[in-house]
C-alpha positions in Angstrom: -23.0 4.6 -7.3 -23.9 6.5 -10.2 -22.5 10.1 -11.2 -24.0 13.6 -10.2 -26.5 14.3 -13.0 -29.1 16.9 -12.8 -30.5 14.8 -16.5 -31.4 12.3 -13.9 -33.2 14.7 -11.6 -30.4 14.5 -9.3 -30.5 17.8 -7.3 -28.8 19.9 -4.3 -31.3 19.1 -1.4 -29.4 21.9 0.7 -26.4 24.0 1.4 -24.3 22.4 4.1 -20.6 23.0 5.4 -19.2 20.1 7.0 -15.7 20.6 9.5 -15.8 23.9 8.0 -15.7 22.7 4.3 -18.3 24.3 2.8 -20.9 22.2 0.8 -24.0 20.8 0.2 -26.1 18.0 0.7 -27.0 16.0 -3.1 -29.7 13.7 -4.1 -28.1 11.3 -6.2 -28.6 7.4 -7.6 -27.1 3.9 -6.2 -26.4 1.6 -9.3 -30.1 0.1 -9.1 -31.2 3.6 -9.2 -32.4 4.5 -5.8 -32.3 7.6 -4.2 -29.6 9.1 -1.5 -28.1 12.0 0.0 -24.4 13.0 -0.5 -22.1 15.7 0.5 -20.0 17.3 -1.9 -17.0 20.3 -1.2 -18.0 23.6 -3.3 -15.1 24.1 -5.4 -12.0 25.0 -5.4 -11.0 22.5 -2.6 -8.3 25.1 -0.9 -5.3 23.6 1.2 -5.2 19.7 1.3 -7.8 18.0 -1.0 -8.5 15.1 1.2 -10.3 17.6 3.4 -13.0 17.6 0.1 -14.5 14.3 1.1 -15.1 12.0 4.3 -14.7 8.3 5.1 -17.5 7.0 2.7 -16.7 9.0 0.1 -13.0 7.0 0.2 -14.1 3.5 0.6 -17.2 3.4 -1.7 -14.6 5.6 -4.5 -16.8 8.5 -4.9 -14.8 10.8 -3.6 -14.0 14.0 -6.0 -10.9 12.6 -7.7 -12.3 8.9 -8.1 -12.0 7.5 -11.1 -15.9 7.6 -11.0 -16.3 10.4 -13.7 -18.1 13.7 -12.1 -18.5 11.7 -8.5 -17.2 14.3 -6.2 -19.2 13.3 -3.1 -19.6 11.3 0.0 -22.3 9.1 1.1 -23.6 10.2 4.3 -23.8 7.9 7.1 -27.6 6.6 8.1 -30.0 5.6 6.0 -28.5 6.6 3.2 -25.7 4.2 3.4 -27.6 1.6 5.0 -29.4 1.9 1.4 -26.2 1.8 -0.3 -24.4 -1.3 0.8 -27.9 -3.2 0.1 -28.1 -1.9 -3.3 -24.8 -2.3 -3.9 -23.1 -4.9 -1.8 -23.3 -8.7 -0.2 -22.6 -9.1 4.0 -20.1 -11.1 4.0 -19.7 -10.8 8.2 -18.7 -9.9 11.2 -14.8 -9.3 12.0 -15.3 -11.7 14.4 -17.0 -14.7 12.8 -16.6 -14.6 9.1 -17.0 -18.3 8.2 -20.0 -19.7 6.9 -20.6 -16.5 5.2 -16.9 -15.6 3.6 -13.4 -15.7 3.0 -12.3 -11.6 3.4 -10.7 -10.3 0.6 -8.3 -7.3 -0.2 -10.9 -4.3 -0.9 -13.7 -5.6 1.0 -15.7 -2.7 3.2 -15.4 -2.6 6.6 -18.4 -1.0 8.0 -18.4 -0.1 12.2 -22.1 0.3 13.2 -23.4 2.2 16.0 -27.0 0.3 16.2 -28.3 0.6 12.7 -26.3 3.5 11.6 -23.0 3.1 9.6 -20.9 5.7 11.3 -17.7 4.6 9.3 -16.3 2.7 6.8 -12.7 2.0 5.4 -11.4 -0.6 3.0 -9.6 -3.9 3.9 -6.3 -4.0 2.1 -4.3 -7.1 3.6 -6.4 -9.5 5.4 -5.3 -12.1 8.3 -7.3 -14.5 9.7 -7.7 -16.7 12.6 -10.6 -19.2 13.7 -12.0 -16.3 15.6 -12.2 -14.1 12.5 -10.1 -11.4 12.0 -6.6 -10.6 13.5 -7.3 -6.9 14.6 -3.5 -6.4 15.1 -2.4 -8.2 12.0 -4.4 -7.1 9.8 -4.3 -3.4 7.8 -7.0 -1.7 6.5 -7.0 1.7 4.4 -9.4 4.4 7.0 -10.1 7.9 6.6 -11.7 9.8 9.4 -13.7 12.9 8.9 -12.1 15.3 6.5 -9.0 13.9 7.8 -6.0 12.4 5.8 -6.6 8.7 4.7 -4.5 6.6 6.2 -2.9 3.4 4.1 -2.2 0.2 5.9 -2.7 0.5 9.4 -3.7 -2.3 11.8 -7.6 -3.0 11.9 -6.7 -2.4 15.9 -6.4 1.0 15.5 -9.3 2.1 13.5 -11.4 -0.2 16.0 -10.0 2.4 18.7 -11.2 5.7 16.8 -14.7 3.8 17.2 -15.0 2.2 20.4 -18.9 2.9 20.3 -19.4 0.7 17.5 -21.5 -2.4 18.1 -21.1 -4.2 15.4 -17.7 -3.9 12.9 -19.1 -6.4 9.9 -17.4 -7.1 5.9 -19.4 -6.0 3.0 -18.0 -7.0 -0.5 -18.9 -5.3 -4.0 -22.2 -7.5 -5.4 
């Protein structure tokens, strides 16, 4: 993901709170330069700064104090992160059958989709693995839910239970 850059023609597309944040929607530029839309927190970020950003915004490292220089934003969820992980990332597959495509890896993204929309993503931190795929119990992830605080090693069980919609939970590594 590239930086906020109105140089670039990267622009506000609208004014948007989000959980009560309040915000606005961005056009800004994946790393082969195609278009999406991004929320960003209106500054100051009052009270806890985690409440500045949402899920995508932690995994992808965009999020306002990334080391990304002027990032401040969050993907949203949709097309534009659909365009995001194929810009920017390689399938590697699903929780549940990884082999041929993949060995998982500490800081792969762990995308939960509800049909063809990405509704959230955290970052595998310490993977275990059995012939079926994933150990959901043994294994932690790093998940942040809505403007909620991020939450470091916890089982991949528990963030499967915030989404028990999702129809498909797959592994996407940096390309």
């Amino acid at each position: 993901m590239q930086p906020f850059n109105v140089a670039n023609d990267d622009h506000v597309v609208e004014v948007r709170d989000a959980n009560g944040i309040p915000g606005e929607i961005i056009s800004v530029r994946t790393d082969l330069g195609n278009r999406v839309n991004a929320w960003r927190p209106n500054p100051p970020i009052t009270g806890n700064p985690e409440h500045g950003y949402f899920c995508h915004g932690f995994s992808l490292g965009t999020c306002y104090f990334a080391s990304l220089p002027n990032a401040g934003y969050s993907v949203t969820s949709g097309k534009s992160m659909v365009r995001v992980l194929a810009d920017e990332y390689v399938k590697i597959g699903d929780i549940r059958g990884l082999a041929p495509l993949g060995i998982p890896q500490s800081r792969d993204l762990i995308i939960w989709w509800q049909g063809t929309n990405p509704v959230h993503s955290a970052l595998l931190e310490v993977p275990v693995t059995t012939a079926n795929g994933l150990d959901t119990n043994a294994t932690l992830v790093s998940s942040k839910t809505g403007t909620g605080i991020v939450k470091i090693n916890v089982p991949l069980s528990g963030v499967n239970d915030d989404y028990p919609n999702a129809s498909l939970v797959e592994l996407y590594r940096r390309a």
